[in-house]
Chimera marker file (.cmm) of the C-alpha trace (Angstrom):
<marker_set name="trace">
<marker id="1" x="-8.889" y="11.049" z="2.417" r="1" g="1" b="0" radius="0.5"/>
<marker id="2" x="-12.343" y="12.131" z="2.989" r="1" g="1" b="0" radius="0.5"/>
<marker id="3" x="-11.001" y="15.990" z="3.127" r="1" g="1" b="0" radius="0.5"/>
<marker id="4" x="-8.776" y="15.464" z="0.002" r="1" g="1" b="0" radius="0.5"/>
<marker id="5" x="-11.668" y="14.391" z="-1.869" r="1" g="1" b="0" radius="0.5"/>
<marker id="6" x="-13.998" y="17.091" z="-0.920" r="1" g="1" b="0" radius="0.5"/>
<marker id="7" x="-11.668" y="19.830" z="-1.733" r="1" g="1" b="0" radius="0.5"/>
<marker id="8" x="-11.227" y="17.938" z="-5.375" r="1" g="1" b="0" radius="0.5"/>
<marker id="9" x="-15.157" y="18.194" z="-5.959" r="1" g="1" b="0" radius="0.5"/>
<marker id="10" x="-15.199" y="21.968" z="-4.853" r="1" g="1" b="0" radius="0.5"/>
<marker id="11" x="-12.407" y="22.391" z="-7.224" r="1" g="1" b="0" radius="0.5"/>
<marker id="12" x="-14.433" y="20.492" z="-9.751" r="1" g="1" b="0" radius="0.5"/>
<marker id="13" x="-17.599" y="22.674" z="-9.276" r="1" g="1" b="0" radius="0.5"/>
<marker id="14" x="-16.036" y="25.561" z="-9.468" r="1" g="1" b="0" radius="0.5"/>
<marker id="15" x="-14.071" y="24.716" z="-12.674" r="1" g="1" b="0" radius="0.5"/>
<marker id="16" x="-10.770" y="25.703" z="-10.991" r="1" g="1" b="0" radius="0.5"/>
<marker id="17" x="-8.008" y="24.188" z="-12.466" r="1" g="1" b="0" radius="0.5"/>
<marker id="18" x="-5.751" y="25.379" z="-9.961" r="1" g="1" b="0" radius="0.5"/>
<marker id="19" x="-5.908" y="24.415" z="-5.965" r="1" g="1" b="0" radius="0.5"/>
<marker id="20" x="-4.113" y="25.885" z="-3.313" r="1" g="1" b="0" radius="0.5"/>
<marker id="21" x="-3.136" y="22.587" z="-1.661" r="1" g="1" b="0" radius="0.5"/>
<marker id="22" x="-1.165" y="24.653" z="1.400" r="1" g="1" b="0" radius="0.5"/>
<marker id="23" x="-4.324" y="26.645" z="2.009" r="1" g="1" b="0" radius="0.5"/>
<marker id="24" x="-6.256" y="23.070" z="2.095" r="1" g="1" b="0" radius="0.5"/>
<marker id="25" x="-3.911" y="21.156" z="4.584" r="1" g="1" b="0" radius="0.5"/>
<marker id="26" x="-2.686" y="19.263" z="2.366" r="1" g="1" b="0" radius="0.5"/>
<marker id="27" x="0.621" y="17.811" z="2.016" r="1" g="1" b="0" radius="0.5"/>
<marker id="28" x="1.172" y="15.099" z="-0.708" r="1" g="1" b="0" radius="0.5"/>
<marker id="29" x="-0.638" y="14.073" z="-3.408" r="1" g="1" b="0" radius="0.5"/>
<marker id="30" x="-0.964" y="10.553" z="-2.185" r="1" g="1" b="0" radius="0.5"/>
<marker id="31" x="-3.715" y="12.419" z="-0.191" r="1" g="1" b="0" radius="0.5"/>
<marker id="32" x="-5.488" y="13.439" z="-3.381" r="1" g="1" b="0" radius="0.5"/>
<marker id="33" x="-7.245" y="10.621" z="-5.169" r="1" g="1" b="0" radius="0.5"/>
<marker id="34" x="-7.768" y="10.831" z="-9.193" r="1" g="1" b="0" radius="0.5"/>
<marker id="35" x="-4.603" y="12.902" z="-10.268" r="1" g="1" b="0" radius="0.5"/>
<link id1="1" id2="2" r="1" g="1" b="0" radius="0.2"/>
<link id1="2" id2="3" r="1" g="1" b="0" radius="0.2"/>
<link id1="3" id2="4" r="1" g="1" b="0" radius="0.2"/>
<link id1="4" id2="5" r="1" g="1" b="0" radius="0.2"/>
<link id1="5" id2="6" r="1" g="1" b="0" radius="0.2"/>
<link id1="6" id2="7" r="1" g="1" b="0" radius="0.2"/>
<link id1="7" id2="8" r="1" g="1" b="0" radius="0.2"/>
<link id1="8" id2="9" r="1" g="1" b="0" radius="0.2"/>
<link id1="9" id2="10" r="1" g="1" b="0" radius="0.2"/>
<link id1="10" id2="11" r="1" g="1" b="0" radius="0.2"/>
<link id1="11" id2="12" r="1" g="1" b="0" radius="0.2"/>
<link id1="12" id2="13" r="1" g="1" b="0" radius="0.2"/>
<link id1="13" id2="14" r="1" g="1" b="0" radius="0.2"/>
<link id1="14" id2="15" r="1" g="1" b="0" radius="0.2"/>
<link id1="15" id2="16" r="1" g="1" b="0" radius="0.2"/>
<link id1="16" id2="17" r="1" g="1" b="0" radius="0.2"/>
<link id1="17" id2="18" r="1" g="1" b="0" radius="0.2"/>
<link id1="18" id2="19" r="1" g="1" b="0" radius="0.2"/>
<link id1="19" id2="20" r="1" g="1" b="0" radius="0.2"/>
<link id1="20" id2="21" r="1" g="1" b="0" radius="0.2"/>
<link id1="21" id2="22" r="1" g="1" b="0" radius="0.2"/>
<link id1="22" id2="23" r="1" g="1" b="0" radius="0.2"/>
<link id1="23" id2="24" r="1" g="1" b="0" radius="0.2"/>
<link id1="24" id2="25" r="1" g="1" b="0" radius="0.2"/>
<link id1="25" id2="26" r="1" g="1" b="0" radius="0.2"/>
<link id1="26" id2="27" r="1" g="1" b="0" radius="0.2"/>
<link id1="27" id2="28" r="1" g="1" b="0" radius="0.2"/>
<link id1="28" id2="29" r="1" g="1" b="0" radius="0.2"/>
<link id1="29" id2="30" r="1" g="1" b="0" radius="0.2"/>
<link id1="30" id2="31" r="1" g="1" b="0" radius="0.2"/>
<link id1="31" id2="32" r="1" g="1" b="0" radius="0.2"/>
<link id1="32" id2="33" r="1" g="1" b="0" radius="0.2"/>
<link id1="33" id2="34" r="1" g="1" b="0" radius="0.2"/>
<link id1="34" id2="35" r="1" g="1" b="0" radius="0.2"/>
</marker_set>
């Protein structure tokens, strides 16, 4: 969860509306906390 979360607040800084969840490792959004 810990992972999921950081790549959220990169995303965040960078004002990317966009992630590349395969690139991150992740899998399901389960994993990704506040969508």
């Amino acid at each position: 969860m810990s992972k999921a979360k950081k790549v959220l607040d990169e995303a965040r800084e960078m004002q990317n509306p966009e992630l590349d969840l395969a690139d991150k490792g992740l899998s399901t959004f389960e994993e990704l906390p506040g969508l």
